[in-house]
Backbone as a chain_set.jsonl record, in Angstrom:
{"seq": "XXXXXXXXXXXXXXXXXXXXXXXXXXXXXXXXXXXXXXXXXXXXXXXXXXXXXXXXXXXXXXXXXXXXXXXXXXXXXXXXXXXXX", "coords": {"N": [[-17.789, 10.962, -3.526], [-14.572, 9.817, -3.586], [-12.652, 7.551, -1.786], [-9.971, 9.212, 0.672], [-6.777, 8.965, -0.643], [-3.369, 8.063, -0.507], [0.332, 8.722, -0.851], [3.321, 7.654, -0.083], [6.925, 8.133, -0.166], [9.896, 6.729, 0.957], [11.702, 8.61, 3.338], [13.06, 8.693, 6.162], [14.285, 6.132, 7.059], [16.315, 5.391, 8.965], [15.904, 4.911, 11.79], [15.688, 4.993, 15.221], [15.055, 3.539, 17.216], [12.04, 0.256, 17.728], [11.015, -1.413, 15.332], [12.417, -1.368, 12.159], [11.635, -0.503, 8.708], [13.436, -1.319, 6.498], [14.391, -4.165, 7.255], [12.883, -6.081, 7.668], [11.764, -5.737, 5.561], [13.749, -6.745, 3.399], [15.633, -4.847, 2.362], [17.425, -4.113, -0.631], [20.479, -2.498, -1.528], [20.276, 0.589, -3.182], [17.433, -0.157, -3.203], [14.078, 1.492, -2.193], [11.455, 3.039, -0.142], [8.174, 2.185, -0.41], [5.333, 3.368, 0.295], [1.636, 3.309, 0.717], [-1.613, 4.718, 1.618], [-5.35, 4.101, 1.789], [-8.348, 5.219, 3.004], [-11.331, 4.2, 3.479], [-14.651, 4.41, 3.948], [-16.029, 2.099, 5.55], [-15.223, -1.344, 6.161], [-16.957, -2.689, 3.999], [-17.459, -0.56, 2.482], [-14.672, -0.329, 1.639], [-14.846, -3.086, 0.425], [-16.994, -3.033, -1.683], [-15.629, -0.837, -2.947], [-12.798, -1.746, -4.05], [-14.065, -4.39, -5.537], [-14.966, -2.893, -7.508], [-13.168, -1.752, -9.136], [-11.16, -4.338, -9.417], [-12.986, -5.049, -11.829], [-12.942, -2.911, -13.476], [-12.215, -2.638, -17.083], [-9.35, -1.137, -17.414], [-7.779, -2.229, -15.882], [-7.891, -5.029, -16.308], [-5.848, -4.951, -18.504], [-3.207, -4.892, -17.441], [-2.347, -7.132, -16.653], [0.033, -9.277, -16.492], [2.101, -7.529, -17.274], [5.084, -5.946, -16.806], [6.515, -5.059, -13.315], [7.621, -2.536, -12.027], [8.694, -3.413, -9.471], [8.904, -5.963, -6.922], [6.417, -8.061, -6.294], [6.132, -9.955, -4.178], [6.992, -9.097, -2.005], [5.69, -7.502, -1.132], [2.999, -6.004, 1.692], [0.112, -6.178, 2.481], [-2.948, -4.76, 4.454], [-5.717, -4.418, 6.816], [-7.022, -1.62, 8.785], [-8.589, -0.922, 12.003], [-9.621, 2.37, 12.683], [-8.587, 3.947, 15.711], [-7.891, 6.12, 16.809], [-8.252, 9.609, 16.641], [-7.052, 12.612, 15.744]], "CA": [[-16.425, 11.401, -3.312], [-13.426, 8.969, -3.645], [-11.833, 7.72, -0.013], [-8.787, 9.476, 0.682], [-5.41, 8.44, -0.488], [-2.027, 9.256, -0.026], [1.329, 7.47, -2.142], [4.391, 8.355, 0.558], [7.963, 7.433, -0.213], [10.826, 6.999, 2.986], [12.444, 9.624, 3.476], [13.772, 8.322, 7.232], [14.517, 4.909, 7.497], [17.318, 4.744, 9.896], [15.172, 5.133, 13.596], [16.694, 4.656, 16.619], [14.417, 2.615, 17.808], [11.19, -0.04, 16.59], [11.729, -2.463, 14.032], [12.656, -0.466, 11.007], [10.994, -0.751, 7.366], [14.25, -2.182, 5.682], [14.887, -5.052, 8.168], [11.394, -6.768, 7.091], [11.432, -6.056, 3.891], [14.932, -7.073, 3.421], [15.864, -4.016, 0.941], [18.874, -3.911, -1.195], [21.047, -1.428, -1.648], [19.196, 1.114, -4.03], [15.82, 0.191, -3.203], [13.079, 2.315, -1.317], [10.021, 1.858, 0.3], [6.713, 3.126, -0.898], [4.05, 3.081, 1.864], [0.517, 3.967, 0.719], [-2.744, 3.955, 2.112], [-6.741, 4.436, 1.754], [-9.022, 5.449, 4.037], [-12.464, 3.968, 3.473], [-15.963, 4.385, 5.016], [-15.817, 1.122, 6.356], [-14.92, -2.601, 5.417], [-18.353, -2.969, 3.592], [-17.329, 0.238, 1.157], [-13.487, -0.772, 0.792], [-15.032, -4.2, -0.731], [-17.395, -2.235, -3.06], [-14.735, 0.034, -4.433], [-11.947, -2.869, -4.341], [-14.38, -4.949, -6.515], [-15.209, -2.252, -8.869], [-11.708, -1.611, -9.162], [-11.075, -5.368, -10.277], [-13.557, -5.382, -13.028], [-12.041, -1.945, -14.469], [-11.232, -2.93, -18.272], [-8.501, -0.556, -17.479], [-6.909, -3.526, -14.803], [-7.577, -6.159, -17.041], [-4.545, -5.04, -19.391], [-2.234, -4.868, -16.328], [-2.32, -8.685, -15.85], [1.356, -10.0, -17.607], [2.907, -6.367, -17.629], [5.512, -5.967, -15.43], [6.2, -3.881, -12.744], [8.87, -2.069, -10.686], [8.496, -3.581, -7.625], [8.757, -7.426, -6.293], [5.001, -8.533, -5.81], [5.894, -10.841, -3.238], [7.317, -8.055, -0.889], [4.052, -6.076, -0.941], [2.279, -6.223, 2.327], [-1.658, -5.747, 2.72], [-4.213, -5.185, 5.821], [-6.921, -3.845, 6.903], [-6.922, -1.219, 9.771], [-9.843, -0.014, 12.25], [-8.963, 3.883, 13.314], [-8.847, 3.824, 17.151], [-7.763, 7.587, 17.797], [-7.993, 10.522, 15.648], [-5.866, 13.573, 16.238]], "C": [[-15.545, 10.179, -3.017], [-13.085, 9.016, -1.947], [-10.588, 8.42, -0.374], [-7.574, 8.668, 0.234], [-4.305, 8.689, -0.641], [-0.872, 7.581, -0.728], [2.502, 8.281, -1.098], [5.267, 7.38, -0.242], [9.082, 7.557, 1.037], [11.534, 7.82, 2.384], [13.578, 9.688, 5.235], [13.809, 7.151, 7.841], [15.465, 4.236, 8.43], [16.706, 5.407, 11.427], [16.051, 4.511, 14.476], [15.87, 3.797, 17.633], [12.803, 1.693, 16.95], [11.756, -1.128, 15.877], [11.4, -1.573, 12.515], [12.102, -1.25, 9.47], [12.357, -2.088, 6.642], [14.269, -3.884, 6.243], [13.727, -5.949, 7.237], [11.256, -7.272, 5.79], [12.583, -6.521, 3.474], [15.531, -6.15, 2.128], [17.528, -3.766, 0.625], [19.314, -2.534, -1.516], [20.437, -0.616, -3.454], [18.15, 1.149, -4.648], [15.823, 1.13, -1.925], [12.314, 1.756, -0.97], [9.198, 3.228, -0.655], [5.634, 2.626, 0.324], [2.795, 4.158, 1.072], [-0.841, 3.317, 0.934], [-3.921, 4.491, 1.501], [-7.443, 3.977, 2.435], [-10.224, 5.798, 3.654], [-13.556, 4.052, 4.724], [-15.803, 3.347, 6.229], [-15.467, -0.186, 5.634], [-15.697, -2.862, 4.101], [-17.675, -2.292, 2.101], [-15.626, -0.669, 0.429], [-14.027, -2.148, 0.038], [-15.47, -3.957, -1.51], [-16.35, -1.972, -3.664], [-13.516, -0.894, -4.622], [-12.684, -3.89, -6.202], [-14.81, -4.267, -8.177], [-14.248, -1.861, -9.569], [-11.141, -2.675, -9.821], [-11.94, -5.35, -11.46], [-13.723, -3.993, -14.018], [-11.537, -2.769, -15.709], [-10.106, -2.641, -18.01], [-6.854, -1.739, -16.663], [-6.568, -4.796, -15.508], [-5.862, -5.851, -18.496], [-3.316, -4.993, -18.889], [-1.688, -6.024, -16.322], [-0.757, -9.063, -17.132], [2.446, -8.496, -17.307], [3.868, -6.422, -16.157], [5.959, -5.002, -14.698], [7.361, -3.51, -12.479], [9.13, -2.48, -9.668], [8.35, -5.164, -7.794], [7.14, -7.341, -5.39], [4.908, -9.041, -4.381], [6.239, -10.102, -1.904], [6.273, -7.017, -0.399], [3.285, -6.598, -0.193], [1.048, -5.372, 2.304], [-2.026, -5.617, 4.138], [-5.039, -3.892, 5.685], [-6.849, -3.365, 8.161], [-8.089, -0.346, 10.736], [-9.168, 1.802, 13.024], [-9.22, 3.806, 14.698], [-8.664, 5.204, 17.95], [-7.937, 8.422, 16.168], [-7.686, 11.738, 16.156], [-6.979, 15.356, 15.417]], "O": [[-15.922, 9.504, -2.059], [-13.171, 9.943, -1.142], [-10.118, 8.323, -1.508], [-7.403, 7.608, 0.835], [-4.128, 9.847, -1.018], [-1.039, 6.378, -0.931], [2.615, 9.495, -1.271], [4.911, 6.34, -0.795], [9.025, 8.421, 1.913], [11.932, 7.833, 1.219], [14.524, 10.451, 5.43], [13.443, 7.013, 9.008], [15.53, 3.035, 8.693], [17.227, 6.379, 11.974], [16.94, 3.671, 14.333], [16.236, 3.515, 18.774], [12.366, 2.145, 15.892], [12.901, -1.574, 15.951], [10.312, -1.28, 12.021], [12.22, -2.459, 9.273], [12.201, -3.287, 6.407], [14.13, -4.754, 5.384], [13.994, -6.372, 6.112], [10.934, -8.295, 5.184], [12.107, -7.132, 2.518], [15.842, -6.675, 1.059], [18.462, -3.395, 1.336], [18.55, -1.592, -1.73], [20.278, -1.202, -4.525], [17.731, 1.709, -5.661], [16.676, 1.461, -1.102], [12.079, 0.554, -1.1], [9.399, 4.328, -1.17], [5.428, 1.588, 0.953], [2.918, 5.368, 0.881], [-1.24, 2.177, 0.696], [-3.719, 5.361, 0.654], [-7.527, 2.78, 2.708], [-10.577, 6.958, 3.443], [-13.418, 3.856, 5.931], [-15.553, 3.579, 7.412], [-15.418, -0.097, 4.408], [-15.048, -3.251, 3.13], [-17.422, -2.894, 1.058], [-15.436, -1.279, -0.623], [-13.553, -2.284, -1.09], [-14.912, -4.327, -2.543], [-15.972, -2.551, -4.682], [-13.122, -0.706, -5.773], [-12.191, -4.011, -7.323], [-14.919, -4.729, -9.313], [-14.474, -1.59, -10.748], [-10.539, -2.359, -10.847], [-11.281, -5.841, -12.377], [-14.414, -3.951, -15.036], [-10.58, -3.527, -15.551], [-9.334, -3.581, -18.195], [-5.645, -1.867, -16.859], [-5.531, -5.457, -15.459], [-5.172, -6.682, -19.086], [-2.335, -5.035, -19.632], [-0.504, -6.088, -15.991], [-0.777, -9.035, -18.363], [3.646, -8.713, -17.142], [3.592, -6.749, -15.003], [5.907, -3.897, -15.238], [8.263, -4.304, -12.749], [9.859, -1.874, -8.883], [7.714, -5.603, -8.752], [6.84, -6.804, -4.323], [4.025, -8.765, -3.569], [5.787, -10.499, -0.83], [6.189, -6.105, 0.424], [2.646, -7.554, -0.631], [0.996, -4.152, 2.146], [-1.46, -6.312, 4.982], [-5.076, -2.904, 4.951], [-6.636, -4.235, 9.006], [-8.48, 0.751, 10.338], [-8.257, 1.949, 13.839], [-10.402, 3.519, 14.892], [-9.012, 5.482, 19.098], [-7.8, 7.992, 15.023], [-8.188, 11.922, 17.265], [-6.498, 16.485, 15.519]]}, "num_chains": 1, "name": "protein.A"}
């Protein structure tokens, strides 16, 4: 079974408190954000399915094409779950 994953878009970016999404990212007037995550076994698996993921033929025709989105604005990490609800 695939890890979970989820593709949100903002829908409330002006908080009243926090350091807010736009600020960071420094977004122009009629961009968005996209925030999405996956929620792997553990480090171990996300590197499995990461690497099997790179050596997808399907990835290799990606490389040159271009996208929607500024690359260089796209933050990564890696998060351990500390509560669950």
């Amino acid at each position: 079974m695939p890890p979970p994953y989820r593709e949100c878009v903002a829908d409330d970016l002006k908080t009243q408190f926090g350091a807010t999404f736009p600020r960071p990212l420094k977004l122009k007037r009629g961009e968005t954000v996209i925030f999405s995550w996956i929620a792997f076994k553990s480090r171990a698996h996300r590197d499995r399915v990461n690497a099997k993921a790179m050596k997808d033929p399907r990835m290799a025709c990606l490389a040159g094409v271009p996208t929607p989105f500024d690359h260089k604005r796209m933050l990564y990490a890696g998060f351990k779950e500390i509560v669950r609800g």
